[in-house]
C-alpha positions as YAML, in Angstrom:
chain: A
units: angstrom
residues:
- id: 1
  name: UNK
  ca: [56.27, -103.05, -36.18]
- id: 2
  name: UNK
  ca: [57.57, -103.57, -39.79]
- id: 3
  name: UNK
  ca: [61.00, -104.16, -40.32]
- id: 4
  name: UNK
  ca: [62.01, -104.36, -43.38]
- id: 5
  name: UNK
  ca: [60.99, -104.69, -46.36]
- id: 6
  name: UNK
  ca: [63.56, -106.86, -48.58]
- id: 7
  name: UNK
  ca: [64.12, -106.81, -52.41]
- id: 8
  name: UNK
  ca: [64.43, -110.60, -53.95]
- id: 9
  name: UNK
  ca: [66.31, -109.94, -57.00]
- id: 10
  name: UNK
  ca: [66.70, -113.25, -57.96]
- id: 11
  name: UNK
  ca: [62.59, -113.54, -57.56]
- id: 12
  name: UNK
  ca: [62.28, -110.85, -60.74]
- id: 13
  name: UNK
  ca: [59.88, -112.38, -63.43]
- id: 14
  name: UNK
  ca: [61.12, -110.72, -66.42]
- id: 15
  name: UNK
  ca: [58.59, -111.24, -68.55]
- id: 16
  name: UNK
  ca: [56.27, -109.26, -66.36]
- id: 17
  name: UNK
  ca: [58.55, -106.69, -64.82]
- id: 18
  name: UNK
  ca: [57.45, -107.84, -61.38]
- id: 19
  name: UNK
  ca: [59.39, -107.60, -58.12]
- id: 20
  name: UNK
  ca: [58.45, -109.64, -54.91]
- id: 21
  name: UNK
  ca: [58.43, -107.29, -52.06]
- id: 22
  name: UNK
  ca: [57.92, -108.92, -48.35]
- id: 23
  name: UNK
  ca: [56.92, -107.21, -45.42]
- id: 24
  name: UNK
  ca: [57.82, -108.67, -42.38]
- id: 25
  name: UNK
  ca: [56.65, -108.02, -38.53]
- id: 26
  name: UNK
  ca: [58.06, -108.94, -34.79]
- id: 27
  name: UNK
  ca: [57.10, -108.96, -31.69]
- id: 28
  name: UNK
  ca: [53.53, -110.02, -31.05]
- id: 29
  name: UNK
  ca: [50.34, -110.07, -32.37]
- id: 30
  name: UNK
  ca: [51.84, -109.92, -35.45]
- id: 31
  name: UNK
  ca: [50.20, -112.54, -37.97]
- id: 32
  name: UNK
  ca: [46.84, -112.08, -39.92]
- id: 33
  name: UNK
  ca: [47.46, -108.06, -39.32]
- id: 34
  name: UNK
  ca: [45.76, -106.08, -42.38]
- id: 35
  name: UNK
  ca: [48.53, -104.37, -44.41]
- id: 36
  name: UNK
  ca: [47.68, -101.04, -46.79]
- id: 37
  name: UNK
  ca: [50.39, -101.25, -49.82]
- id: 38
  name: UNK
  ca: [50.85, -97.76, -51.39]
- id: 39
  name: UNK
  ca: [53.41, -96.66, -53.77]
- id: 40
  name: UNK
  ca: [54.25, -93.10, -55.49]
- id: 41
  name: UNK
  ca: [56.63, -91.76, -58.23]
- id: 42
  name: UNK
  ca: [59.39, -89.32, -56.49]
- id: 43
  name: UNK
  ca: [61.52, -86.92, -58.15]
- id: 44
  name: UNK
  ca: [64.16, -88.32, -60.11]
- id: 45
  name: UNK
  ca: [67.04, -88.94, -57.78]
- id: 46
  name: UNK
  ca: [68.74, -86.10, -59.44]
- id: 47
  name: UNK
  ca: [69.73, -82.28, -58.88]
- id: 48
  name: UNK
  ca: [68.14, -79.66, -61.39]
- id: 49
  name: UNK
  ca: [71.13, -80.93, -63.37]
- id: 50
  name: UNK
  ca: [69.19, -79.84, -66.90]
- id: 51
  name: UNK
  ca: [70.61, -82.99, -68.64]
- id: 52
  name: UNK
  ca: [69.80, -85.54, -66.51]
- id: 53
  name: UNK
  ca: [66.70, -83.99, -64.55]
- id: 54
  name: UNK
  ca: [65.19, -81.39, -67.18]
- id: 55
  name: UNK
  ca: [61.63, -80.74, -64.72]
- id: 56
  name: UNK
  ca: [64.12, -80.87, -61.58]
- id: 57
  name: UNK
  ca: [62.50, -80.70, -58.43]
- id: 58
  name: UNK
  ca: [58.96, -80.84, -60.15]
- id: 59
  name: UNK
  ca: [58.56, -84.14, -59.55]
- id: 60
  name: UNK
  ca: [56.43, -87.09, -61.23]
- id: 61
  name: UNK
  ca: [59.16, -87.37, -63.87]
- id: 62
  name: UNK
  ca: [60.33, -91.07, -64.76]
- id: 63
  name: UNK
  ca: [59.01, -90.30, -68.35]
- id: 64
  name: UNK
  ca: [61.50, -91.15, -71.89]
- id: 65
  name: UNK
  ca: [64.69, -88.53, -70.79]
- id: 66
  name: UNK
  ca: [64.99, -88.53, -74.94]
- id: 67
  name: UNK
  ca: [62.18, -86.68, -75.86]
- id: 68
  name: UNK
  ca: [61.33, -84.25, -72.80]
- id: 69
  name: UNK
  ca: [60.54, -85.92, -69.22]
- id: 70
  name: UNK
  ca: [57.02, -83.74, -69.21]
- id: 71
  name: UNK
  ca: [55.95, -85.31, -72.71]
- id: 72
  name: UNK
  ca: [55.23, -88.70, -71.42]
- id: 73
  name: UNK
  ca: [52.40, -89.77, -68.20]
- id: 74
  name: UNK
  ca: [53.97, -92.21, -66.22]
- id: 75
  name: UNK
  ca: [51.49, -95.07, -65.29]
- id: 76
  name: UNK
  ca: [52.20, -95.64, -61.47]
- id: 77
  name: UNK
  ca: [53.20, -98.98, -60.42]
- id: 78
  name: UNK
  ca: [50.08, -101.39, -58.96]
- id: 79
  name: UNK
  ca: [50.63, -104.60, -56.61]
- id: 80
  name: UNK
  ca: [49.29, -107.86, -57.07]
- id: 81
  name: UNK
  ca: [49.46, -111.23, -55.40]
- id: 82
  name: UNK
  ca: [50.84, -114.23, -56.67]
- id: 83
  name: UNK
  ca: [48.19, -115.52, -58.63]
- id: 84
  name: UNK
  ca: [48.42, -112.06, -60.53]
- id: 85
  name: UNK
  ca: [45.68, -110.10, -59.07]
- id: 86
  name: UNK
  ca: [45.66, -106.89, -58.77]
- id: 87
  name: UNK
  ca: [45.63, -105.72, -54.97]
- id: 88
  name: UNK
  ca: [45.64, -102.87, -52.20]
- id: 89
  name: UNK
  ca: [45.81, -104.71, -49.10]
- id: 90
  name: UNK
  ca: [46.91, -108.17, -47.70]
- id: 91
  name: UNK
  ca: [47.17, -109.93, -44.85]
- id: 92
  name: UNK
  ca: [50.23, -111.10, -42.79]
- id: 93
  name: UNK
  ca: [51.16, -114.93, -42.36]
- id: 94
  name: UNK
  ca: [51.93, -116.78, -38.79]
- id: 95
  name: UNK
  ca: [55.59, -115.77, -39.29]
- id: 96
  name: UNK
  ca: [54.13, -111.70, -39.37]
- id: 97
  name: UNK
  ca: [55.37, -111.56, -43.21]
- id: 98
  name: UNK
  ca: [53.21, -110.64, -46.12]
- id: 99
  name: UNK
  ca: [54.50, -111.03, -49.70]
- id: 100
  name: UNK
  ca: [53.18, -108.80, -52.67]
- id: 101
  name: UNK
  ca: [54.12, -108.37, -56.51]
- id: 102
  name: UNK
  ca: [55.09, -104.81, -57.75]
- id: 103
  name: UNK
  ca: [54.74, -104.58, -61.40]
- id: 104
  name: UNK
  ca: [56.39, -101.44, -63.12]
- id: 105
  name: UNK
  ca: [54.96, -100.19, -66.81]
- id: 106
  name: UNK
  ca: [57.39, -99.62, -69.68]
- id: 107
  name: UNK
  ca: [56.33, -96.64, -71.44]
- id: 108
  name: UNK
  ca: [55.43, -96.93, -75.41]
- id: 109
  name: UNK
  ca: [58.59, -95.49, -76.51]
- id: 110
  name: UNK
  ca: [61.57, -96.95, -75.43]
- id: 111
  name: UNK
  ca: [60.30, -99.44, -72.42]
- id: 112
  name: UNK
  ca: [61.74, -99.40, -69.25]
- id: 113
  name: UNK
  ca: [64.73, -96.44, -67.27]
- id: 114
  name: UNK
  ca: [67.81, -97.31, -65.65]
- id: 115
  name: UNK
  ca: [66.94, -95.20, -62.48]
- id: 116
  name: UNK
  ca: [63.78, -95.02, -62.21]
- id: 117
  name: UNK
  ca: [62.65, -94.91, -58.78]
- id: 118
  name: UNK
  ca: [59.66, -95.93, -56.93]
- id: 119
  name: UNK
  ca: [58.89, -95.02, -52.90]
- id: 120
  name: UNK
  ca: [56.48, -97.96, -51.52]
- id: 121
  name: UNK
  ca: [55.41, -97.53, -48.26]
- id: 122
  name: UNK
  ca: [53.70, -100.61, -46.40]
- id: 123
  name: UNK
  ca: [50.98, -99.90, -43.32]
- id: 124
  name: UNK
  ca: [50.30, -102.07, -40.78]
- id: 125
  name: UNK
  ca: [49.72, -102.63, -37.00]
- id: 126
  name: UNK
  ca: [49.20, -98.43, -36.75]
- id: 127
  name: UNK
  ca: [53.27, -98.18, -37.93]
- id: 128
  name: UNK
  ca: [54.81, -97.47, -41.63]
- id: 129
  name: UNK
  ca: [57.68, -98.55, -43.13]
- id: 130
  name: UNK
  ca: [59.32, -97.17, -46.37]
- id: 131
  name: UNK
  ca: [61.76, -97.71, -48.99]
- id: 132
  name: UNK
  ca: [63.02, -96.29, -52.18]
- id: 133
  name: UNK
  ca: [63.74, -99.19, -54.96]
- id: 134
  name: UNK
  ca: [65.01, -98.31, -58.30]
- id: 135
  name: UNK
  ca: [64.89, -99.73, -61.55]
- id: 136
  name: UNK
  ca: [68.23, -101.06, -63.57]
- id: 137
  name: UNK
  ca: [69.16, -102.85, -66.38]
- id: 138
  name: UNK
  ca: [70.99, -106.06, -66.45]
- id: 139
  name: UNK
  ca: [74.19, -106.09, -68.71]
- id: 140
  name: UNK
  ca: [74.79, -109.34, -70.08]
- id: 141
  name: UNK
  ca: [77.71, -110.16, -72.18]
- id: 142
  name: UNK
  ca: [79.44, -112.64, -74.28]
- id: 143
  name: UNK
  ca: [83.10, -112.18, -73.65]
- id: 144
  name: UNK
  ca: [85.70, -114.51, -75.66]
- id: 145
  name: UNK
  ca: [89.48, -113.92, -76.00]
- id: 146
  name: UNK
  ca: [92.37, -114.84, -77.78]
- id: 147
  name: UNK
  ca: [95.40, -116.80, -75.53]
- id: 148
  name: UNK
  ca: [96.96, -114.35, -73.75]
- id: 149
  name: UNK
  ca: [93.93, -111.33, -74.45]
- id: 150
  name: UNK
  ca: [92.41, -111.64, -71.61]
- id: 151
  name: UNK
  ca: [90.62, -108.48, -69.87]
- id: 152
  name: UNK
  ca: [91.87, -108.98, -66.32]
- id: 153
  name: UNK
  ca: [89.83, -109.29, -63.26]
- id: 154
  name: UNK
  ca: [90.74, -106.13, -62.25]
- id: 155
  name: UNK
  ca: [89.46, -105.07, -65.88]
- id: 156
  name: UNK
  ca: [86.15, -106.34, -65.15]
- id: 157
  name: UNK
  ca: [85.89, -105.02, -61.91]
- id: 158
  name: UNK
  ca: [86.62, -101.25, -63.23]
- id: 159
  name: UNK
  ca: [83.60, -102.30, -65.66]
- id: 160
  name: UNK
  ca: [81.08, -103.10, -62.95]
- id: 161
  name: UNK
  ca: [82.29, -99.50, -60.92]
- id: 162
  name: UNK
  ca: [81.73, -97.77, -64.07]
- id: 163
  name: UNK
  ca: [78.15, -99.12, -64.96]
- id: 164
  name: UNK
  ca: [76.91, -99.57, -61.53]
- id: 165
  name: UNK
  ca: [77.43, -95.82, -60.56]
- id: 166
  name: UNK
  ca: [79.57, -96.16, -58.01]
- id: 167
  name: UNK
  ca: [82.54, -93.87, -57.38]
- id: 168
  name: UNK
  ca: [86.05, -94.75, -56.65]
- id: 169
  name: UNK
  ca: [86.08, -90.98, -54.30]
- id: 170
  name: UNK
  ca: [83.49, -92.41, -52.16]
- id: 171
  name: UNK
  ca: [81.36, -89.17, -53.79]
- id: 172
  name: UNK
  ca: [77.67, -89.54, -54.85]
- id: 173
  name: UNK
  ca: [76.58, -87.63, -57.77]
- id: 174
  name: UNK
  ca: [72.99, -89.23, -58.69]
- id: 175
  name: UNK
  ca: [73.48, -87.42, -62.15]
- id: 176
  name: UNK
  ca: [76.35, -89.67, -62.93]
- id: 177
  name: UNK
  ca: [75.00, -92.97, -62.28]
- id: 178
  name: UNK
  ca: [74.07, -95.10, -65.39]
- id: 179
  name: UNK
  ca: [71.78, -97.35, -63.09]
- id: 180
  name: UNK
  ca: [72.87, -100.64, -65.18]
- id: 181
  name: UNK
  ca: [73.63, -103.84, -62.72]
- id: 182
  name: UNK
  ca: [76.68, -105.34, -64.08]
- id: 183
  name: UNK
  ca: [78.24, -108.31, -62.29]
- id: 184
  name: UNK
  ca: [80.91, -110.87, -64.30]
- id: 185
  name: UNK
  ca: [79.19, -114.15, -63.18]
- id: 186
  name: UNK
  ca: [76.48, -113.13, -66.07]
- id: 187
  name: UNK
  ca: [79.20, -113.49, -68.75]
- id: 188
  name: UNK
  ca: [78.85, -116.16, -70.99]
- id: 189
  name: UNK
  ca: [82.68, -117.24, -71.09]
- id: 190
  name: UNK
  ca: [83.69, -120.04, -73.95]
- id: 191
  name: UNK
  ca: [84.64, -122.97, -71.87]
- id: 192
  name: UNK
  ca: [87.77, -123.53, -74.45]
- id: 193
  name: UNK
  ca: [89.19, -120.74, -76.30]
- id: 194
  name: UNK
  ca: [91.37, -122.85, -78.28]
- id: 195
  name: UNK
  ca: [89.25, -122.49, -81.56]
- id: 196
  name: UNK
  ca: [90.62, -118.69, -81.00]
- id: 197
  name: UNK
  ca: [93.45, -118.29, -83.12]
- id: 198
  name: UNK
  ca: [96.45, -116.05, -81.96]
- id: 199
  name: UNK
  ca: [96.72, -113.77, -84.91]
- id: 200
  name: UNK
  ca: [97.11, -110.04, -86.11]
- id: 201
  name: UNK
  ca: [94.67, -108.87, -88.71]
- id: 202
  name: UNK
  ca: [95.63, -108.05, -91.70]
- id: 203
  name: UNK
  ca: [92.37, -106.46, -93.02]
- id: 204
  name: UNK
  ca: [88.38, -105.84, -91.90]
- id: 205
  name: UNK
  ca: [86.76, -108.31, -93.36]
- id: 206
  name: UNK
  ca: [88.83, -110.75, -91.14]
- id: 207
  name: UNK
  ca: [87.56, -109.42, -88.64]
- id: 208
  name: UNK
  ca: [83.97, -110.37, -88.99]
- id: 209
  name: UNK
  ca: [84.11, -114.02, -89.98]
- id: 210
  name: UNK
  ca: [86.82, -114.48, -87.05]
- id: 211
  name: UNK
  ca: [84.64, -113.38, -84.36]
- id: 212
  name: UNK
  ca: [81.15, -112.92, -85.85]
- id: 213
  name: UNK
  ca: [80.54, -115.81, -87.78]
- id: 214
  name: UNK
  ca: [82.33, -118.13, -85.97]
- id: 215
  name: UNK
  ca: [82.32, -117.22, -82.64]
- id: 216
  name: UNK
  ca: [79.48, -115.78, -81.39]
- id: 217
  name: UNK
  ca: [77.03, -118.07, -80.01]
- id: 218
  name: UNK
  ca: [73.88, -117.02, -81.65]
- id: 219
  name: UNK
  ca: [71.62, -119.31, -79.80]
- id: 220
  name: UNK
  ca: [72.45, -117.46, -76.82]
- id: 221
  name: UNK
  ca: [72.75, -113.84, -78.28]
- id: 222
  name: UNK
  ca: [69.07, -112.66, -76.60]
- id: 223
  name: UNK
  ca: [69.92, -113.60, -73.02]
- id: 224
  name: UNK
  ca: [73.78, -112.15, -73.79]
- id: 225
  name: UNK
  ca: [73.18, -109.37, -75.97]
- id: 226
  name: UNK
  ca: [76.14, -107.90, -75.62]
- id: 227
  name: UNK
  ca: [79.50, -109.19, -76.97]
- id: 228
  name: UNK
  ca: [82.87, -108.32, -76.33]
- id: 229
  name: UNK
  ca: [86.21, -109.64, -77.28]
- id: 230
  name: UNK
  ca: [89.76, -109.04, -75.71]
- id: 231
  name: UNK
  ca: [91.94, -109.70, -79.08]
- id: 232
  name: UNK
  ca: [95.88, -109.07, -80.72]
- id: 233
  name: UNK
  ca: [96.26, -105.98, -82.84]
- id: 234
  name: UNK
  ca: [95.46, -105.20, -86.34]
- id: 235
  name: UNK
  ca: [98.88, -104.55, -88.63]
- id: 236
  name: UNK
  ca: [100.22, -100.96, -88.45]
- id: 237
  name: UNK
  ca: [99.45, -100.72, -92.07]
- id: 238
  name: UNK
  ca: [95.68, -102.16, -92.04]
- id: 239
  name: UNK
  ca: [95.70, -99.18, -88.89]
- id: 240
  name: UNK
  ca: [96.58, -96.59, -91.72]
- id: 241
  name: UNK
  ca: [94.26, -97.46, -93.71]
- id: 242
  name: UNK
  ca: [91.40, -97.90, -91.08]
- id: 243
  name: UNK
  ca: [92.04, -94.81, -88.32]
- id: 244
  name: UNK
  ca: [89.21, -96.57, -86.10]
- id: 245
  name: UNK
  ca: [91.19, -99.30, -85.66]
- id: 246
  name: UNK
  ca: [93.95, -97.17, -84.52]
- id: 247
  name: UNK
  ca: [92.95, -96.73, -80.85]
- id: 248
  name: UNK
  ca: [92.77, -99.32, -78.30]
- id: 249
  name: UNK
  ca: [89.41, -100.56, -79.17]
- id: 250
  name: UNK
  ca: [87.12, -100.91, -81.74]
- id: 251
  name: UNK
  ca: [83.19, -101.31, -82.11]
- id: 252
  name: UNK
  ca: [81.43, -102.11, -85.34]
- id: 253
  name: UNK
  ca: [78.13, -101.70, -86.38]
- id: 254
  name: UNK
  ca: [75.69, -103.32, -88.73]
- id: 255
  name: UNK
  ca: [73.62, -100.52, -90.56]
- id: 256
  name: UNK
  ca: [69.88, -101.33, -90.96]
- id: 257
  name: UNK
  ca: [67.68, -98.30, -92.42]
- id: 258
  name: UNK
  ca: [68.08, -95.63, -89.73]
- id: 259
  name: UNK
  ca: [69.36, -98.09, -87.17]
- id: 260
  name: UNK
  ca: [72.81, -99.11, -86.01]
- id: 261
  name: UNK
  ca: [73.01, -103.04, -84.60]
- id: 262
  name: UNK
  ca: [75.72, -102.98, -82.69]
- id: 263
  name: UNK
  ca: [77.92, -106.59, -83.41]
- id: 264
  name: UNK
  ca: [81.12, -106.46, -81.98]
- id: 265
  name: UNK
  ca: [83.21, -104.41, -79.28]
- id: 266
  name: UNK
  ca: [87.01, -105.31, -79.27]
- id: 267
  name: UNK
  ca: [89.55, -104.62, -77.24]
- id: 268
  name: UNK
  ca: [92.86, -105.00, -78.68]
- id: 269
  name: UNK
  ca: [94.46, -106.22, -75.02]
- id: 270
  name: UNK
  ca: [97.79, -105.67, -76.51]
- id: 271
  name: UNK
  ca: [98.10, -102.21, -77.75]
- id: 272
  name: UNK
  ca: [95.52, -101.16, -73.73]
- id: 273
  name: UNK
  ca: [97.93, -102.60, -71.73]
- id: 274
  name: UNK
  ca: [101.51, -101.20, -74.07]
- id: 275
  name: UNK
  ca: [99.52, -97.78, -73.54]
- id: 276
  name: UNK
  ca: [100.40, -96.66, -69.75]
- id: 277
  name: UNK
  ca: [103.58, -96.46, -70.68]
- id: 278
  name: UNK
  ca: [104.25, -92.97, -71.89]
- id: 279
  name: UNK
  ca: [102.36, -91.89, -68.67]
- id: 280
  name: UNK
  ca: [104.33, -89.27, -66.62]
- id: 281
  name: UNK
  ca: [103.69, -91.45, -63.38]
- id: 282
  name: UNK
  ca: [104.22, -94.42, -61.34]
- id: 283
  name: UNK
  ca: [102.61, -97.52, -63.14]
- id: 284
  name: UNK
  ca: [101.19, -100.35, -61.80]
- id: 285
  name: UNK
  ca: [100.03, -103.63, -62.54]
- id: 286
  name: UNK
  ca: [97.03, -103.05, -61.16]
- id: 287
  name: UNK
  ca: [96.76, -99.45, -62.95]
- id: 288
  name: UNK
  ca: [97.50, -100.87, -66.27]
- id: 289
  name: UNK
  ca: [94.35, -103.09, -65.34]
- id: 290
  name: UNK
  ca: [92.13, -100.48, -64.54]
- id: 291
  name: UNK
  ca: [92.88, -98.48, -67.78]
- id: 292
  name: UNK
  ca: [91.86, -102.25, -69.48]
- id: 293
  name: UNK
  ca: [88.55, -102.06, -67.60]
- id: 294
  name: UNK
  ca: [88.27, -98.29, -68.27]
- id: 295
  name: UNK
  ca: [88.42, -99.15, -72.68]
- id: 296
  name: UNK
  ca: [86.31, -102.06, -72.30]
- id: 297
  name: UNK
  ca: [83.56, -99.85, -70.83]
- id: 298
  name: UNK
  ca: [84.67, -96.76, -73.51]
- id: 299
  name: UNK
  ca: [83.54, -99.52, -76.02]
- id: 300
  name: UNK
  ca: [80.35, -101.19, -74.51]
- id: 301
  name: UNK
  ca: [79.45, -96.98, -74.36]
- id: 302
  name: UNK
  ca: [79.17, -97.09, -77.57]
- id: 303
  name: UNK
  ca: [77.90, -100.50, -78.27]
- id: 304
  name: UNK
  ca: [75.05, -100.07, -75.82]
- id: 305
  name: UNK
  ca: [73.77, -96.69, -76.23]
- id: 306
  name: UNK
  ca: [75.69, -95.52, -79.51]
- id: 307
  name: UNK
  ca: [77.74, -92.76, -77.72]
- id: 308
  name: UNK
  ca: [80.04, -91.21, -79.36]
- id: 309
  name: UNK
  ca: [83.52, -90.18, -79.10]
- id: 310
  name: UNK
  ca: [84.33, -86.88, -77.53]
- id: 311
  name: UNK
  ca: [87.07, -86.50, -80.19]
- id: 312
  name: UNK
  ca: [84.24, -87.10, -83.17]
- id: 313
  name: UNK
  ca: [81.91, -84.57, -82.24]
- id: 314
  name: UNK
  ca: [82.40, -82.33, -78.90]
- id: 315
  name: UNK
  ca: [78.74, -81.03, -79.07]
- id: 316
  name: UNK
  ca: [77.66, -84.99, -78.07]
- id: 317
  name: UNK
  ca: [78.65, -84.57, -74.72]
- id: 318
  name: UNK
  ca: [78.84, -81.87, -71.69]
- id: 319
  name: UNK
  ca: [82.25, -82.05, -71.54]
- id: 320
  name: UNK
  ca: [85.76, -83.63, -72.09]
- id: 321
  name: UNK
  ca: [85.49, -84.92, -68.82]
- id: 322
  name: UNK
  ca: [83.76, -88.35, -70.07]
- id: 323
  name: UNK
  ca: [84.80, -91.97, -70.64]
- id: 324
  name: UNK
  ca: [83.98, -91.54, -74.35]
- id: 325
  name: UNK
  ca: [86.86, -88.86, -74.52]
- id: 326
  name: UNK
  ca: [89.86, -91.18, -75.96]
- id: 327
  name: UNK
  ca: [92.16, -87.98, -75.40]
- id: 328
  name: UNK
  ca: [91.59, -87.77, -71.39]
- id: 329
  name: UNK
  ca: [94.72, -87.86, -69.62]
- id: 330
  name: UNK
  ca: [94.82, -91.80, -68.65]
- id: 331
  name: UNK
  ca: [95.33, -91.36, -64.81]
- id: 332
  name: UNK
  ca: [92.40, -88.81, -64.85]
- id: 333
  name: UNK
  ca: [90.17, -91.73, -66.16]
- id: 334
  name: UNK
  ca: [91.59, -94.13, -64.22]
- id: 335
  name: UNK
  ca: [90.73, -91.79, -60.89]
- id: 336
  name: UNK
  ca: [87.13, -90.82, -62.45]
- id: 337
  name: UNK
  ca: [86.09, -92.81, -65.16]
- id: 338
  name: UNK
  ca: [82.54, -91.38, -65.79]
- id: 339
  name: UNK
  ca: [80.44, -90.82, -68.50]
- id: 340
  name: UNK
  ca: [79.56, -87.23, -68.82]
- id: 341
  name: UNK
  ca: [75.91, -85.86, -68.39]
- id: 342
  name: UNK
  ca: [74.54, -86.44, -71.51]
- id: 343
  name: UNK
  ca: [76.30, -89.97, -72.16]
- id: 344
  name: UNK
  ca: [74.27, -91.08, -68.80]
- id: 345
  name: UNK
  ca: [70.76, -88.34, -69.82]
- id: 346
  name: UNK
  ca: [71.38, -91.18, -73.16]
- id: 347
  name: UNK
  ca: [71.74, -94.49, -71.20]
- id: 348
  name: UNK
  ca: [68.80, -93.77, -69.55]
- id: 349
  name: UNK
  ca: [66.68, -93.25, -71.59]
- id: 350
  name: UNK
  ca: [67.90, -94.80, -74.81]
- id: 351
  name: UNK
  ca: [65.27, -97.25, -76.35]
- id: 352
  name: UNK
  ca: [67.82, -99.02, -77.81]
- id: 353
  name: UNK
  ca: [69.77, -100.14, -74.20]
- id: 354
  name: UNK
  ca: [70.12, -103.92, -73.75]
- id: 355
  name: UNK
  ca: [69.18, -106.04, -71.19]
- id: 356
  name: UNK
  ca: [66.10, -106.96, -68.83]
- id: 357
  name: UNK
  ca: [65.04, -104.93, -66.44]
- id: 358
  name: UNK
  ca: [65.64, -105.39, -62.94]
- id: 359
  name: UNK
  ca: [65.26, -103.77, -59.45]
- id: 360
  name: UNK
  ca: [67.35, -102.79, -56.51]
- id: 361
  name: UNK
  ca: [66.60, -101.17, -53.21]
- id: 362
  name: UNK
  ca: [68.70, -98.18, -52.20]
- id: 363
  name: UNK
  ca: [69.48, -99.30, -48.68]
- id: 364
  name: UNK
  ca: [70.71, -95.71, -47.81]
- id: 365
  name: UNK
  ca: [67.62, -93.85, -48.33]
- id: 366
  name: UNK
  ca: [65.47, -94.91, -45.65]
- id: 367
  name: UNK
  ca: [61.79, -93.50, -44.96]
- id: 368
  name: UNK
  ca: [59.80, -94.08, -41.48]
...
């Protein structure tokens, strides 16, 4: 009878949005067995949470969450074999294992959803075997630092909780799960960051030709679109004069027509880790870590999906309890450092969102 049916993420083929998918048998008579590959588009694993799951329990609903899940037909996913044909049925191998291609269909607005969700079911040898495999996207990020700027490891890690979904209570709340695969190995870290000069700035337009222009590897920019740096402070006066440079962090923006191209996120390391200080509780290296990871994910908020701040316009977001809400009482964002319902109703759906799309299996949603 089937076993399992394992998810290859390192088999993706981007440029197709395929997934390999392998069924595999035991016990006997279990090679050259004829297996039926179906597949179907559950609910959204949301609650009737409006801004996340507008059509709720209705179902069929993996349509652009920007303009109205009903407004867009969702093409159902299709299987193929290796050669690229498009199939219904295989066979198994000596070994009782069968391989197929799933290919998912961007739609023509803003391409492919963090979380959408597909249930595939395989049939063979008169048993069937299901599983629930979800769609993310791949963050990918240029990180360089000044000496002694360094996001910590513990910084990063707070970064992949964040973006991955998962919650430091051990609580599930499928409305509050950005459905982005983050993991640090994908950074594209300088091997040298001795051509970063230890300095504070003294004005903006240092700022660009610092980082920007001489920095960032732009031969690599598509496969790390995002880009990140942990820096020293900007001078109290130049802080004045530019309030957004004020806070811990800073993200600037190219303006193109109606378009923003994100360029830069920055966390000025310095002025994160001072912060914890005035907090009325016991602190922590490892806290003062966590609040790092916790502005370093505030800032890649808004550099990939143009949230905004909770202090800039309250009517952006479902509440003050969000990761875009610089005000939030520190330890409260350390202990829950979510976006709020919108921010995540925006990263899923935004067409702008960086990053390749890839697929995991929820291993604790099982089907027989």
């Amino acid at each position: 009878m089937p076993e399992y049916i394992p998810v290859d993420l390192t088999a993706i083929r981007k440029d197709t949005g395929k997934v390999e998918i392998t069924l595999s048998l035991s016990g006997s008579n279990i090679s050259n067995q004829l297996v039926n590959w179906y597949v179907i588009d559950p609910d959204d694993p949301a609650d009737d949470q409006t801004n996340v799951d507008p059509n709720g329990p209705d179902g069929d609903d993996n349509g652009y969450l920007g303009s109205g899940e009903d407004s867009l037909p969702v093409k159902l996913a299709t299987f193929h074999n290796e050669a690229g044909d498009s199939i219904a049925t295989s066979y198994t191998n000596f070994e009782g294992k069968s391989l197929v291609w799933m290919k998912i269909y961007p739609d023509d607005v803003s391409g492919y959803h963090p979380g959408d969700n597909y249930l595939v079911s395989a049939v063979a040898a008169n048993d069937t075997f299901s599983r629930e495999i979800f769609t993310r996207k791949r963050m990918k990020i240029e990180y360089d630092y000044m000496n002694g700027c360094n996001l910590p490891d513990t910084a990063w890690w707070m970064v992949k909780q964040i973006y991955a979904g998962y919650n430091l209570d051990a609580l599930l709340n499928y409305n509050r799960l950005p459905y982005v695969n983050f993991n640090k190995d994908t950074i594209h870290l300088k091997e040298s960051e001795s051509n970063l000069s230890v300095e504070v700035f003294n004005s903006v337009t240092e700022i660009y030709p610092d980082f920007w222009n001489t920095h960032r590897n732009k031969s690599d920019s598509l496969n790390f679109p995002f880009y990140i740096v942990g820096a020293c402070s900007v001078t109290t006066e130049l802080a004045q004069q530019h309030p957004e440079l004020a806070g811990l962090g800073a993200t600037f923006f190219m303006i193109q027509g109606l378009k923003k191209r994100p360029l830069i996120s920055i966390v000025w390391t310095p002025w994160a880790k001072d912060y914890p200080s005035g907090w009325p509780f016991p602190i922590t290296a490892d806290s003062v870590d966590l609040f790092v990871g916790c502005v370093a994910a505030h800032e890649l908020g808004h550099y990939g999906a143009r949230l905004v701040d909770y202090e800039e316009d309250p009517n952006e977001h479902y509440s003050s309890d969000c990761l875009m809400n610089g005000l939030k009482d520190p330890g409260l964002t350390i202990m829950e450092p979510r976006f709020c319902y919108i921010c995540i109703y925006r990263y899923r759906g935004n067409m702008y969102i960086e990053g390749d799309p890839i697929f995991y299996p929820n291993l604790n949603r099982r089907f027989k």
